[in-house]
N, C-alpha and C positions, 0 to 999 in steps of 0.2 A: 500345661495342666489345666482341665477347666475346673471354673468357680463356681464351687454348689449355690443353686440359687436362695437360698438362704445366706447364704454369705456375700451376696451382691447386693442387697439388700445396704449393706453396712461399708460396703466400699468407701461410701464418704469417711468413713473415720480414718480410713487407710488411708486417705488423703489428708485426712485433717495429722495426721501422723507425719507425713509428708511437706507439711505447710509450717508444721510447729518446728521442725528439723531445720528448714531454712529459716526460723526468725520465729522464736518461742516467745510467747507475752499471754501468761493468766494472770488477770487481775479478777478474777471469782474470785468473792468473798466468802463462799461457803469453802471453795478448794482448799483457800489460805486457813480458814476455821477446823480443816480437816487435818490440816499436817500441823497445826497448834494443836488440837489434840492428841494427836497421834504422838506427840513429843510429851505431852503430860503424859500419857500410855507406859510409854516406854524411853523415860528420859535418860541424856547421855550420859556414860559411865566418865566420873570427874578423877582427876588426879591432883592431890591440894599438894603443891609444894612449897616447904616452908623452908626456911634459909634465909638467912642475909643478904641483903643487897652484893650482885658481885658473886655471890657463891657459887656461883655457876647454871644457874634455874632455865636461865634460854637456852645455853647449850644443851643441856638435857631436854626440850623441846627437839631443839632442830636435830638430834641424833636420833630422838625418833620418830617425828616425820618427815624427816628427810625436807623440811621447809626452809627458804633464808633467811638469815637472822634478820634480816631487814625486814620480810614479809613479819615475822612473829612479832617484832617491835611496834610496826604501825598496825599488830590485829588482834593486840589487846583493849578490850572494853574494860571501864570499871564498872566494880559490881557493887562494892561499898564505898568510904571515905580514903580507904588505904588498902584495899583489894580489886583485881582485876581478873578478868578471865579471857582466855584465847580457845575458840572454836576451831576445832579441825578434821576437813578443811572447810573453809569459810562459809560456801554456800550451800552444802549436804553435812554436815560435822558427823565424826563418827564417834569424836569425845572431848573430852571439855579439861582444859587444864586452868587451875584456878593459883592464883601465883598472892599470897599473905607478905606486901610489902611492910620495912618498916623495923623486921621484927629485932629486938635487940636493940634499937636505936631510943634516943633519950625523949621525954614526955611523946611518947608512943604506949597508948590502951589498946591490945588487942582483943577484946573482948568484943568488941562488934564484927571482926573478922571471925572469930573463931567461931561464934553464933552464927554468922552467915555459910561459912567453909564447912561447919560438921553436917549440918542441914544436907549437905551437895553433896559431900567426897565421897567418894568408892576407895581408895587408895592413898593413905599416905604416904609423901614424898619428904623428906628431911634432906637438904642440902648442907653440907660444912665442909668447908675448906679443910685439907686435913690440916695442914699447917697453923691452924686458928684454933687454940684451945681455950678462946673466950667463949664458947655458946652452951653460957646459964641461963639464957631469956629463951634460945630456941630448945634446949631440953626441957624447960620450965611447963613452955606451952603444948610439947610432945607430952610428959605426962599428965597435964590436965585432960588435956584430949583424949586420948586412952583411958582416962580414968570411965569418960564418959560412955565410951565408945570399946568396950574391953576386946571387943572380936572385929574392931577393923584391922586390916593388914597394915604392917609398918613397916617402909626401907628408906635408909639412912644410906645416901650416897656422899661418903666422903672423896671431894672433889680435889683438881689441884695437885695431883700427886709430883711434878715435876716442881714445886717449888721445895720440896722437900729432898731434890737430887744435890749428889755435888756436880759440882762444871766439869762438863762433858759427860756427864753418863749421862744415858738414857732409857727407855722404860726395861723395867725386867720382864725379860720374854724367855719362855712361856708365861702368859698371866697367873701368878702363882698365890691368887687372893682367894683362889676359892674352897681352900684345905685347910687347915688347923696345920700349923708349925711353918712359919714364911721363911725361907730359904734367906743362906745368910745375906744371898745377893741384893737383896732389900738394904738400901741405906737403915744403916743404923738410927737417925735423927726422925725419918720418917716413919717408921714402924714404932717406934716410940710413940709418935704422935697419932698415929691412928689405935694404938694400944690404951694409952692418955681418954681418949674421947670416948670410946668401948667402957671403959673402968667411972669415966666420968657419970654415963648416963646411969650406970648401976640396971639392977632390975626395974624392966618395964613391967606399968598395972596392965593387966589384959591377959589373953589367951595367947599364949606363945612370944618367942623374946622376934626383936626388930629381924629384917635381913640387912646387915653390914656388907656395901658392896666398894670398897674403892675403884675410882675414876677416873679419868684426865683425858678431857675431851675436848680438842684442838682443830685448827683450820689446820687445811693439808696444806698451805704457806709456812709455819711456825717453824717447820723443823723438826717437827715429834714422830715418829711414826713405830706404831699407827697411829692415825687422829684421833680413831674413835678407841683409845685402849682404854676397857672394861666393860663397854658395850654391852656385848654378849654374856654379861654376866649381869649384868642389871636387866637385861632383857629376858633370861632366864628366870630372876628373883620377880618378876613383876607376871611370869608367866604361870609360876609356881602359884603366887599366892592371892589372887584374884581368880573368882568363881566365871564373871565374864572374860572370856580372852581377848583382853584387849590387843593384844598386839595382833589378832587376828583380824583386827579391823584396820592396824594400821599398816600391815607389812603384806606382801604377795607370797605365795609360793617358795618356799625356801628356794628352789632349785631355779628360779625368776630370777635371773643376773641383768636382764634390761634394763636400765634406768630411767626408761618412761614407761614401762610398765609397771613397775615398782609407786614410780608416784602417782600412778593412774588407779592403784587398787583401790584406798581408802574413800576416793572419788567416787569407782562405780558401790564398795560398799555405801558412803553415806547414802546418793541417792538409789539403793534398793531400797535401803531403811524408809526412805521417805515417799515412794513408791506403797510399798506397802504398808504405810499411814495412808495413802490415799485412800488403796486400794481396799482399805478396811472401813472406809466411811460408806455409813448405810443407803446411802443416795446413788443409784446407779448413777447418773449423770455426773455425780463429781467424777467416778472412775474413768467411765468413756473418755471425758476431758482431762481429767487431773494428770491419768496414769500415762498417756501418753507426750504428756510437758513437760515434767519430769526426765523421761526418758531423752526426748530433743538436749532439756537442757544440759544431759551427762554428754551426751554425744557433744554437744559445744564445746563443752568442758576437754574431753578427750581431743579431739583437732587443736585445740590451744596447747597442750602440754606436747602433742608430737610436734607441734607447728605442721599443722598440715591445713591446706585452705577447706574449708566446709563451705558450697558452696552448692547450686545446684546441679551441676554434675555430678560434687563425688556425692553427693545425698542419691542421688540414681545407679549410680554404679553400685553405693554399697546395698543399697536394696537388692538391688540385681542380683549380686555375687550372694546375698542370700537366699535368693529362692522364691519362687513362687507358692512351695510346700512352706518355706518357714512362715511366708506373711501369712498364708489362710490358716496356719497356727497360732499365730499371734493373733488373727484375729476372732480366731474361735475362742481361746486362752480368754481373753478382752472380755467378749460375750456373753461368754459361759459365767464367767464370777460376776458380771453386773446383775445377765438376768436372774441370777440364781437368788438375786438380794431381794426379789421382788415375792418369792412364797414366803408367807409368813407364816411367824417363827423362825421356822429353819433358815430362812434366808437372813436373819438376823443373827443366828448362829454359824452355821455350818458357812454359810453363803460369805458372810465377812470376815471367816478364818481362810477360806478359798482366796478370795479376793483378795488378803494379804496378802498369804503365799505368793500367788502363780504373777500378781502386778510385782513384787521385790523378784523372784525369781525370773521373771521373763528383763525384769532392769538391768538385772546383773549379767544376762547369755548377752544381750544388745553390748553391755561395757566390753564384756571381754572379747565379742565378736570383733567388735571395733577398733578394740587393741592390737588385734591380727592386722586389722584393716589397713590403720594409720603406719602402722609400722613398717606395712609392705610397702608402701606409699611413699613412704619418708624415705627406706631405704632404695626404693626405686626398682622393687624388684619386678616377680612375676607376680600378682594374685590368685591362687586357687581356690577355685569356690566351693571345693569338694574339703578341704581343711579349713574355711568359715563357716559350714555350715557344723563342723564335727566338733569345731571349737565352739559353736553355739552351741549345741545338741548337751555337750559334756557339761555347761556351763550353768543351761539348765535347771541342771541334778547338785551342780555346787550350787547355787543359787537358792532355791530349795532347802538346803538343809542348812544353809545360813540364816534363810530368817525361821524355818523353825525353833533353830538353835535359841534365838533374839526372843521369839515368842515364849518356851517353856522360861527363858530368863529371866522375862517381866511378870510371866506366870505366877512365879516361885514363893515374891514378897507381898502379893493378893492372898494367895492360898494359907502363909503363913499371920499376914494378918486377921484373915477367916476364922484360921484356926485358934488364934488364941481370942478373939472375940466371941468366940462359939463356949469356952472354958471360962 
């Protein structure tokens, strides 16, 4: 196919595309200034989980990002004196879990956490053991919080349900928690006790009562199975009642049974998110550079989670296998939203909603191209470059309507702050 001469012109970025693939390093301080902003923009949706130590707080992590508990132990940061938060995933986050240690425990003030954590949350998380009908300290601080906060969402996951079995039973299947009238096959002692803690909390202040979802969430060593029972029922209550869908940042495709594509989604989502933070800073030059580093850096990311070597062959091959039509799209794509930044006005408008778009959406066809890629790779099959490029083409249009989704999201609490400053 030949290269309109306007488009040769620009071949060097296609290289420098090619150079960032093998060995990505920006240290531009406007780039780094651009995706600080773009996080103030549009910052990550938090999930505050409160509960006792032990209550089960990480394993509800690692069942929904599918992370090791080892990884989630060493990749929490403190936020405050007795609060901590874990980004995920590490280097693109697509959200932010903020974990209130402490709570319940003796000369423990949680008033600097809670000042910190309502500031943040999108979603409250309540963890309790069912089998623990001491938590006056954690309903104490659930309705202060709601007091303040009448229309955040609240779900109370009581955890733990196997200590509440007799020996030898095991979980009751079908999951039968999610109806009014629990079947008699529910131990006796245990339904008690999540009945106990239900009665306990009484009427929550705020718009609407909590979502109660029991839990018991196991390593597939322990003997429990499933590991993950109740899962899908807290992944439900969390999908119900949050405006952003989060799990649609953290999960693939239902019909996505791979297990490196699975952990490869929330990846290429963070970095489109941050992509187009790039791609939305008014400086053409950030984008030429920014958006293409970015992209290197997901593709790193992806070779490491197939374990597939990236190196400069398959950097060539997978070019190849895309096309000479795809790159002189990517590279028009690239073009089109830098130079667009340069009419003014419009390029300040029109130009850096472009830019977002088509830099997060062209991030996200590279992730999933690439997911095809490595996979064919890893399993050692045949490559067809006629279902990479259709995997791209498709991924496109997902990709697209992901970050406009992200965009009318961030929209929504501008427009509403607008409006009541305008009244």
């Amino acid at each position: 196919m030949k290269i309109p001469p306007l488009l040769e012109r620009w071949l060097p970025n296609f290289e420098a595309l090619r150079r960032y693939l093998l060995k990505p390093s920006v240290n531009d301080e406007e780039l780094n200034a651009s995706i600080a902003a773009a996080r103030e923009r549009q910052p990550l949706p938090v999930i505050w989980l409160l509960g006792k130590t032990q209550a089960g707080k990480t394993s509800i992590i690692q069942a929904l990002t599918g992370s090791p508990l080892a990884e989630i132990g060493s990749g929490f940061r403190p936020c405050t004196r007795a609060s901590r938060f874990y980004d995920y995933p590490a280097e693109a986050p697509v959200v932010r879990f903020l974990d209130t240690r402490g709570l319940g425990e003796r000369a423990y003030d949680p008033d600097e956490d809670i000042h910190y954590c309502e500031s943040q949350a999108h979603l409250v998380l309540v963890v309790m053991k069912a089998m623990d009908l001491e938590q006056g300290a954690i309903l104490s601080v659930l309705r202060t919080v709601r007091a303040r906060h009448p229309t955040w969402p609240v779900i109370i996951a009581q955890s733990g349900l196997s200590e509440g079995y007799p020996p030898g039973l095991g979980h009751v299947l079908p999951y039968p928690y999610g109806q009014e009238g629990w079947p008699a096959r529910v131990p006796t002692d245990l339904a008690r006790a999540l009945a106990s803690q239900r009665e306990t909390l009484g009427p929550l202040p705020g718009a609407g009562p909590p979502r109660w979802v029991p839990i018991d969430l196991t390593q597939p060593g322990d003997g429990l199975e499933p590991a993950d029972y109740g899962l899908a029922a807290l992944e439900t209550a969390i999908r119900e009642v949050t405006a952003n869908d989060l799990l649609a940042r953290l999960n693939a495709d239902a019909e996505v049974h791979d297990v490196f594509a699975r952990a490869a989604h929330p990846h290429i989502v963070g970095h489109a998110l941050a992509a187009a933070g790039v791609g939305a800073w008014p400086t053409p030059v950030v984008g030429l550079a920014g958006v293409p580093a970015v992209q290197a850096k997901l593709l790193h990311s992806l070779a490491k989670i197939y374990r597939v070597p990236w190196d400069g062959r398959q950097v060539a091959e997978f070019l190849g296998f895309l096309g000479t039509g795809i790159g002189i799209g990517y590279l028009t794509r690239l073009l089109g939203r830098e130079l667009l930044k340069v009419v003014p006005v419009l390029g300040q408008t029109v130009g850096v909603a472009y830019g977002a778009s088509v830099s997060g959406a062209t991030t996200y066809a590279l992730g999933k191209a690439a997911c095809y890629y490595f996979h064919t790779v890893h399993r050692g099959e045949r490559l067809d470059s006629a279902t990479l490029r259709a995997i791209y083409g498709q991924a496109i249009k997902s990709g697209l309507a992901l970050i406009q989704r992200e965009q009318q999201e961030a929209k929504a609490p501008q427009e509403a702050q607008g409006a009541q400053a305008h009244h």
